[in-house]
C-alpha positions as CSV (number, residue, x, y, z in Angstrom):
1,X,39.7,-36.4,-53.9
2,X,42.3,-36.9,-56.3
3,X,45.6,-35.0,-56.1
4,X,47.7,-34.4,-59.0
5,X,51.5,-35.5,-58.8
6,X,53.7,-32.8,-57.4
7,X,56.8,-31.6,-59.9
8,X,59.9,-30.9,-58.1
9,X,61.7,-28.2,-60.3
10,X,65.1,-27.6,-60.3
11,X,66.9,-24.9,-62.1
12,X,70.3,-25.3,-63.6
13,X,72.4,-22.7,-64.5
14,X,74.4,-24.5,-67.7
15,X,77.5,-23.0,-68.5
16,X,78.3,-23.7,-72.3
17,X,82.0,-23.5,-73.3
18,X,82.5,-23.8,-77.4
19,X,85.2,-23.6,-79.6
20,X,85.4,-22.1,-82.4
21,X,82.3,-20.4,-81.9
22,X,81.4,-18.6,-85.4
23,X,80.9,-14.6,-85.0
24,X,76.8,-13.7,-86.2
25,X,76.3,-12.9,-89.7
26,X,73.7,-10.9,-91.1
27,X,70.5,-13.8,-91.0
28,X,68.5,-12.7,-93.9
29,X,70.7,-14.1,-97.1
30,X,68.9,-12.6,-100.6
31,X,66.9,-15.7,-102.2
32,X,64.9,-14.8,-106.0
33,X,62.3,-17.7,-104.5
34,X,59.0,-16.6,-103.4
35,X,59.0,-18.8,-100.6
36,X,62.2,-20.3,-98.7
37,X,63.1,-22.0,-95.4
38,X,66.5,-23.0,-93.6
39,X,66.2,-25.8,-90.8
40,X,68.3,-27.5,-89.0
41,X,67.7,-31.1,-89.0
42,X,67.7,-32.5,-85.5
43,X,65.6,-30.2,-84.2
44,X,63.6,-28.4,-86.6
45,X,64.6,-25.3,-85.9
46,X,64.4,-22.4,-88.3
47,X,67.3,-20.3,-89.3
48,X,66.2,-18.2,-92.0
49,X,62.4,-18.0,-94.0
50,X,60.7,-16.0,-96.4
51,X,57.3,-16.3,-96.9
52,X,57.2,-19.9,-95.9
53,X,53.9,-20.3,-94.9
54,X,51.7,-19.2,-97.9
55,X,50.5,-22.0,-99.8
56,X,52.4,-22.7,-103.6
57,X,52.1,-25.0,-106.1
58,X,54.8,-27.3,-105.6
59,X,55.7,-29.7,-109.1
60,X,57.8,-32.9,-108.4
61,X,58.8,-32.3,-104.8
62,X,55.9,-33.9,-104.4
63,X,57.7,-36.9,-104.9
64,X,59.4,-36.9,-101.7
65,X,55.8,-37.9,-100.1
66,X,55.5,-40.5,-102.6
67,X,58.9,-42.0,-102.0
68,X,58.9,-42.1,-98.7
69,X,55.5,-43.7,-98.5
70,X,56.7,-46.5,-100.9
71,X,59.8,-47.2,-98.7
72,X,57.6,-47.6,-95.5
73,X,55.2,-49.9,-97.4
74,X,58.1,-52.8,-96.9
75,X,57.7,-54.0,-100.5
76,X,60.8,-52.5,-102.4
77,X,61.7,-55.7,-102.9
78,X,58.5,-56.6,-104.7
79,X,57.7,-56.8,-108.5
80,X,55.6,-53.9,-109.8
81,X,53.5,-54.8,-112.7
82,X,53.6,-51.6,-115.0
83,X,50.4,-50.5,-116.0
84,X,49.5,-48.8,-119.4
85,X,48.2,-45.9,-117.2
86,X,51.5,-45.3,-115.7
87,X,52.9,-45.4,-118.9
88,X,51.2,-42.6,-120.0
89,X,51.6,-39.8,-117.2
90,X,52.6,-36.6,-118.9
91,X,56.0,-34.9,-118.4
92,X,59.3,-36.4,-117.2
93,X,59.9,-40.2,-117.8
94,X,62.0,-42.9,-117.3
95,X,60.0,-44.5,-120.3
96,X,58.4,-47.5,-118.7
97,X,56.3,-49.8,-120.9
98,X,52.9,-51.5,-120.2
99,X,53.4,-55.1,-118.9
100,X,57.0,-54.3,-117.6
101,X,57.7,-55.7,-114.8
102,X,60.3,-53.7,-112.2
103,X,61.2,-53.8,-108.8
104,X,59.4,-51.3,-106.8
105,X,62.8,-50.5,-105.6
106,X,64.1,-49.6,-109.0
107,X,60.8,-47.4,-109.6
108,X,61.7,-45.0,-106.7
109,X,65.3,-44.7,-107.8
110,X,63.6,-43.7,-111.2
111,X,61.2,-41.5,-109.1
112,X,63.9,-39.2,-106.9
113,X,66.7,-39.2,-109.4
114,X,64.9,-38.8,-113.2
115,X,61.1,-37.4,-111.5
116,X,59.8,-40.3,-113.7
117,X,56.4,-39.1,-113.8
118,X,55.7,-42.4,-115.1
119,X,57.3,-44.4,-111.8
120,X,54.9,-42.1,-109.7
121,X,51.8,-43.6,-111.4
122,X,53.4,-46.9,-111.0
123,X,54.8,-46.8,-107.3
124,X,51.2,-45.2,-106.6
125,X,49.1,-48.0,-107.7
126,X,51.2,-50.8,-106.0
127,X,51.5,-49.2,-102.4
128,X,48.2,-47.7,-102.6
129,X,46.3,-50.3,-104.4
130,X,44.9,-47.6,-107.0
131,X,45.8,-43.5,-107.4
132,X,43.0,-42.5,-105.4
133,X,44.0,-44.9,-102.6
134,X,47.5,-43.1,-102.8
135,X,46.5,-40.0,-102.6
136,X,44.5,-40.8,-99.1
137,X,47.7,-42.4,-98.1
138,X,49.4,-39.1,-98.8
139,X,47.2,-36.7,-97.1
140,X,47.3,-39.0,-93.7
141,X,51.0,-39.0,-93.7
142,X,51.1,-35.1,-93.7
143,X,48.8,-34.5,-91.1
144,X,50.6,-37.1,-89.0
145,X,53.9,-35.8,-89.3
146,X,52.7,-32.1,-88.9
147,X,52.0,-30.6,-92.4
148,X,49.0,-28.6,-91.9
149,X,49.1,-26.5,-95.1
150,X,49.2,-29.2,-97.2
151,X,46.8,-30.8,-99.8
152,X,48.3,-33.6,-101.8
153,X,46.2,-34.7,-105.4
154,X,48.8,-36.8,-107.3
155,X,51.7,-38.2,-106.8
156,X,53.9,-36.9,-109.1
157,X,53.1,-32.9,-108.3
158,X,52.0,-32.4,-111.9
159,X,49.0,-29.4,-112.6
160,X,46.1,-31.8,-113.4
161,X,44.5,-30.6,-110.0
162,X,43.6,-27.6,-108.4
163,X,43.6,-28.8,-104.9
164,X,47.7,-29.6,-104.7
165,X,49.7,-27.6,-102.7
166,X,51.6,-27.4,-99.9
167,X,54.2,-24.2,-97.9
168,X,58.3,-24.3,-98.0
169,X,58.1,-25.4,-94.1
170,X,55.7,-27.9,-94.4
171,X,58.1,-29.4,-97.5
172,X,61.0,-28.8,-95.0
173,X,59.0,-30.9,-92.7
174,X,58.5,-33.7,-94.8
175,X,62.0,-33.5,-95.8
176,X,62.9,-33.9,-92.1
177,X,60.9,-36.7,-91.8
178,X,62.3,-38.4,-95.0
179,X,65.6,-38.2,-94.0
180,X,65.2,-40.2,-90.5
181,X,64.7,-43.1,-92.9
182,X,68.3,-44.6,-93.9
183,X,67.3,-46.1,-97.2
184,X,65.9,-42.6,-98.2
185,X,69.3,-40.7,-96.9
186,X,70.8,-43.2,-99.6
187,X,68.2,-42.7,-102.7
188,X,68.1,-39.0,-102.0
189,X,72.5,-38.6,-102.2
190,X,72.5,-41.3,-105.2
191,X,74.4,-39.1,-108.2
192,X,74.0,-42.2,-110.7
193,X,72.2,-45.5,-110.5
194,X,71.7,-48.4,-112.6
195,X,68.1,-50.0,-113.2
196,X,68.2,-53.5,-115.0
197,X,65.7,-53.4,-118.5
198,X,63.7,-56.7,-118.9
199,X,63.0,-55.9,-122.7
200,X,66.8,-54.2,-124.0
201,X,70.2,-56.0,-123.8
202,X,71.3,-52.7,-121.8
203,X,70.7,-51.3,-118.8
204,X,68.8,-48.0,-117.3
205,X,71.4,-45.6,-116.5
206,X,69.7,-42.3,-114.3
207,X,71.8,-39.1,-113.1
208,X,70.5,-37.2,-110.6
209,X,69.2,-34.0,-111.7
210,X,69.8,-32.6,-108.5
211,X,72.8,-30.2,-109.9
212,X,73.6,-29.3,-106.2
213,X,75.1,-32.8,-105.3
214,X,78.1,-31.6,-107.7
215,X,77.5,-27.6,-107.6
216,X,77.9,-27.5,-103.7
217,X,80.4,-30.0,-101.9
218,X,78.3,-30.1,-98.6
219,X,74.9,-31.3,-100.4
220,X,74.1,-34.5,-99.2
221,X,70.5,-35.2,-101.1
222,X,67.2,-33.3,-102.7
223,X,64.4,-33.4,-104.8
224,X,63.9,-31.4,-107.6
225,X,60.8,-29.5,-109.2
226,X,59.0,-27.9,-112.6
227,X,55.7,-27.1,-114.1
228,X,54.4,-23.9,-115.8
229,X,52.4,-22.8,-113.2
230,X,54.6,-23.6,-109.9
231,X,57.7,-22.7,-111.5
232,X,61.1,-24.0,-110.3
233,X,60.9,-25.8,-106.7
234,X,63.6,-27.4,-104.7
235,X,64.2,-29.2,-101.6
236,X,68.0,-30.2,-100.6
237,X,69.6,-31.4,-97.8
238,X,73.7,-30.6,-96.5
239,X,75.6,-31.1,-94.0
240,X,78.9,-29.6,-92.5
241,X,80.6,-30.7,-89.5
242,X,77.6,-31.5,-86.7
243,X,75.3,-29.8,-88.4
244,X,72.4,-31.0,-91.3
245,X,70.3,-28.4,-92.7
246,X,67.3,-28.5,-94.9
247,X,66.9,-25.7,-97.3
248,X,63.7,-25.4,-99.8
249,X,62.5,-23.1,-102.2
250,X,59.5,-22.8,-104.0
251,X,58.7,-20.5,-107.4
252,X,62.8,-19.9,-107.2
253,X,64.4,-18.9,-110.7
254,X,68.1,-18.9,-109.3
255,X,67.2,-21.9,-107.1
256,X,70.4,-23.4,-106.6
257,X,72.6,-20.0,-105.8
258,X,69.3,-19.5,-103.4
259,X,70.3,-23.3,-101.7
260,X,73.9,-22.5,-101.4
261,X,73.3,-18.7,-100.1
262,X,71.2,-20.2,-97.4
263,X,73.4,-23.0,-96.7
264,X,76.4,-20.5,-96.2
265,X,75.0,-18.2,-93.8
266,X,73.2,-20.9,-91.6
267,X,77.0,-23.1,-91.4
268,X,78.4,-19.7,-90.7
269,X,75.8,-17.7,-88.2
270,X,74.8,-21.1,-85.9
271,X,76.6,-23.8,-84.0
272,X,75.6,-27.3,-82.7
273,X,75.7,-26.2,-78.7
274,X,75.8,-29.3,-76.4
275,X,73.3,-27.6,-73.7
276,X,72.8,-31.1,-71.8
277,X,75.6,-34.1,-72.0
278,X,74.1,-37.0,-72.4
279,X,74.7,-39.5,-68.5
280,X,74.0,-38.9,-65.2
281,X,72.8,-35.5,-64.3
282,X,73.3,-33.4,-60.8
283,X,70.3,-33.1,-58.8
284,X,72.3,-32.8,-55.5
285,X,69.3,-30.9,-53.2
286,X,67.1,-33.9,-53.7
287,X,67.5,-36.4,-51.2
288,X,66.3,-39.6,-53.1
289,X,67.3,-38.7,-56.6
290,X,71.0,-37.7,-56.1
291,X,73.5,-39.7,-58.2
292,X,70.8,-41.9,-59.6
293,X,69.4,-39.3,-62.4
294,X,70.3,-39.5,-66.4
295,X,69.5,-38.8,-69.8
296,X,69.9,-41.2,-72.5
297,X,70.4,-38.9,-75.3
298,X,72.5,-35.5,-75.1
299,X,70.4,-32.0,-75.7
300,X,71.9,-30.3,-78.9
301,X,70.1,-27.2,-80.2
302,X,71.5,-24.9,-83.0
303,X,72.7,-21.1,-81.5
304,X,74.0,-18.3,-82.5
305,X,77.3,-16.7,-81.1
306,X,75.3,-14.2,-79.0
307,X,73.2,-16.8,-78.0
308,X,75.0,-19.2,-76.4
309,X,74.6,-17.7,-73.0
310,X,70.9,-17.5,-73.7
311,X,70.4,-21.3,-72.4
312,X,69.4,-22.4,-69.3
313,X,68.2,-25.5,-68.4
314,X,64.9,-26.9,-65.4
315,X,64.6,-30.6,-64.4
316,X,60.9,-30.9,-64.0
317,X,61.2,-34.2,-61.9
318,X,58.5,-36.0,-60.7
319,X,57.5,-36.4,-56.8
320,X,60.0,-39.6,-55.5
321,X,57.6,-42.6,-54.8
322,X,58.3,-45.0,-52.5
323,X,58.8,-48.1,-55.3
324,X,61.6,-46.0,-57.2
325,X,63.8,-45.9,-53.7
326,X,63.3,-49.4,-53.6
327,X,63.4,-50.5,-57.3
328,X,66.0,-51.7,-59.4
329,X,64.2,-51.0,-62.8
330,X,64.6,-47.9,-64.9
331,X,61.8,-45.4,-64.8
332,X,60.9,-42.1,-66.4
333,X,60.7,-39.6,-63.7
334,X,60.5,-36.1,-65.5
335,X,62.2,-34.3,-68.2
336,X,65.0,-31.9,-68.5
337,X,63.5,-28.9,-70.2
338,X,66.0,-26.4,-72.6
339,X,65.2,-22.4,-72.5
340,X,66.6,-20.2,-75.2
341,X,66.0,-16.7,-73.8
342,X,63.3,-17.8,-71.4
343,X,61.4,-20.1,-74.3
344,X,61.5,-24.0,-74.0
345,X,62.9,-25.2,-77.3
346,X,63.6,-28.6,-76.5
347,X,63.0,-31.6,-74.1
348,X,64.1,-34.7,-73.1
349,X,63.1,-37.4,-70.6
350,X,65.2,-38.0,-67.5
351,X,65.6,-41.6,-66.4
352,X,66.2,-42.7,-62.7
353,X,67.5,-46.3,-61.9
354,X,68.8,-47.7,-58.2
355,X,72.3,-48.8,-58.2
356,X,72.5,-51.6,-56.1
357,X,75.6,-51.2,-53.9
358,X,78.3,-53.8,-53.4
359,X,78.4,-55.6,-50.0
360,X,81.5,-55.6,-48.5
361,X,83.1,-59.0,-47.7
362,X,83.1,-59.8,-44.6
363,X,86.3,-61.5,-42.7
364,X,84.7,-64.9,-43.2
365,X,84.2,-64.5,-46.9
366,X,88.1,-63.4,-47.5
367,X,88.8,-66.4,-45.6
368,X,86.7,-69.0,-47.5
369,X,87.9,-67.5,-50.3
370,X,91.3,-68.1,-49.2
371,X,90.3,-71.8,-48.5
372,X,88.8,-72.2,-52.5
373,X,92.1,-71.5,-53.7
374,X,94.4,-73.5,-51.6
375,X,92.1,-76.6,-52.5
376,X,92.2,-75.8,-56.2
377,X,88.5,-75.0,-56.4
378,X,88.1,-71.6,-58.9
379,X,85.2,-69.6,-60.0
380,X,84.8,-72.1,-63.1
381,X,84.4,-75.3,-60.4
């Protein structure tokens, strides 16, 4: 009969002291957009939403799907043959021209900073071998990463199809997602870039049309968005201090006093709390795991003032085996577990590794050691 593995659980009572902890402000900012979300980045958590689950038409934020998925193809610095196809996609441009050829590279630049409906066409039928094969690659990156109210049908977010959609927290997902990616971090915060033209004795200059990388002093990225039928939609990213929120708006008409509103209240009603240091952690009343216990990363979780007390913290360690005592190799044995108010928000695995003590030198070593040196013999040789 098989028995399942045992949890030892031990319950921590953490005792968080900020500074500077900011007093709670009234959590529901006014937004015009139908649908908005506030997360914090790290963790996901949401500070402030309206409506953001119902499914919207969503324009050229789309375009954060298609970037992303052309930087993780590994060939931005490959040459992208423009085809005449590309070259006529309706609605924002970068004016490519058939038989161009352009670094993939420069094509997503085009993509995040001008919308270039044309560089969507383009960086769609180089990654994904045709628009079709794209578009599959899209709709398997958002149910991998989570974004279960989504239907992608182009990659440029223009209304040629019915069945393109997606909510403000799955785009806030995405976003997320995005921004773990360093070379995205750096397309998405570009203000101007410069894109060499094969066929003109000048360059392509692009600005960003992301207004809120000047407008706001904490923006650090975005994507912007317009059709007739979705309206205005945005997705921007800033950061203040510790903290990097996410903030997106979908059918907004003062979208970018919507951004900043939310941005305000979430810097000034939440904190970065630092619930579990990252190191060794006490587990004193076990007999095999004390002193030998840590995490690798530190447990951060956005809080209000009046929450900060809220935490506590459960080490759900596995029953000690024999081969940890004994073994000098690190092993995952449990997870510390985070509680806001009694709900687990976060976790994080808890590593336990032997450390091999020192022997002590016996009066024979100090005395041999005492020989080495008088003979002239050192620990080079």
């Amino acid at each position: 009969m098989r028995m399942k593995s045992k949890l030892l659980t031990i319950s921590l009572v953490v005792s968080l002291f900020m500074v500077n902890i900011p007093q709670k402000v009234d959590a529901s900012p006014g937004v015009s957009a139908a649908s908005a979300v506030l997360i914090e980045q790290k963790t996901g958590r949401v500070l402030f939403e309206k409506d953001a689950h119902t499914k919207r038409r969503i324009a050229s934020i789309t375009k954060i799907m298609t970037a992303i998925l052309a930087i993780e193809s590994g060939k931005l610095n490959q040459t992208v043959k423009v085809s005449e196809q590309a070259t006529r996609a309706e609605g924002s441009s970068v004016y490519l021209k058939p038989g161009e050829e352009i670094k993939l590279n420069d094509l997503v630049y085009g993509l995040m900073l001008r919308s270039g409906n044309d560089t969507a066409v383009a960086i769609a039928e180089k990654v994904g071998g045709s628009l079709d094969g794209f578009v599959y690659l899209m709709n398997q990156k958002a149910k991998e990463i989570g974004m279960y109210n989504t239907h992608f049908s182009n990659p440029h977010g223009l209304d040629d199809h019915e069945n393109h959609y997606s909510t403000a927290y799955d785009m806030a997902i995405l976003m997320r997602y995005a921004m773990k990616d360093k070379t995205f971090q750096k397309i998405s915060g570009t203000k101007v870039y410069k894109a060499p033209n094969p066929t003109e004795n000048w360059d392509r200059v692009w600005k960003n049309k992301n207004r809120l990388l000047t407008k706001y002093k904490y923006t650090t990225g975005g994507k912007t968005g317009y059709t007739k039928r979705a309206k205005r939609t945005l997705v921007t990213t800033a950061t203040k201090g510790d903290m990097n929120l996410i903030a997106v708006t979908l059918n907004g008409p003062d979208d970018w006093n919507d951004h900043i509103s939310m941005y305000e209240g979430g810097f000034k009603e939440y904190d970065m709390a630092e619930v579990v240091a990252k190191g060794k952690i006490d587990a004193a009343n076990t007999k095999y795991y004390k002193g030998v216990l840590y995490v690798k990363k530190s447990i951060v979780y956005p809080a209000t003032n009046n929450e900060m007390n809220l935490f506590s913290v459960k080490l759900k360690l596995n029953k000690s085996k024999k081969k940890w005592i004994v073994s000098k190799n690190e092993e995952i044995v449990g997870k510390a577990a985070v509680y806001l108010d009694g709900k687990v928000v976060q976790e994080e695995p808890i590593y336990f590794q032997k450390v091999q003590e020192k022997k002590k030198k016996s009066l024979f070593d100090f005395v041999k050691e005492i020989f080495l040196s008088i003979v002239g013999v050192n620990g080079n040789g």
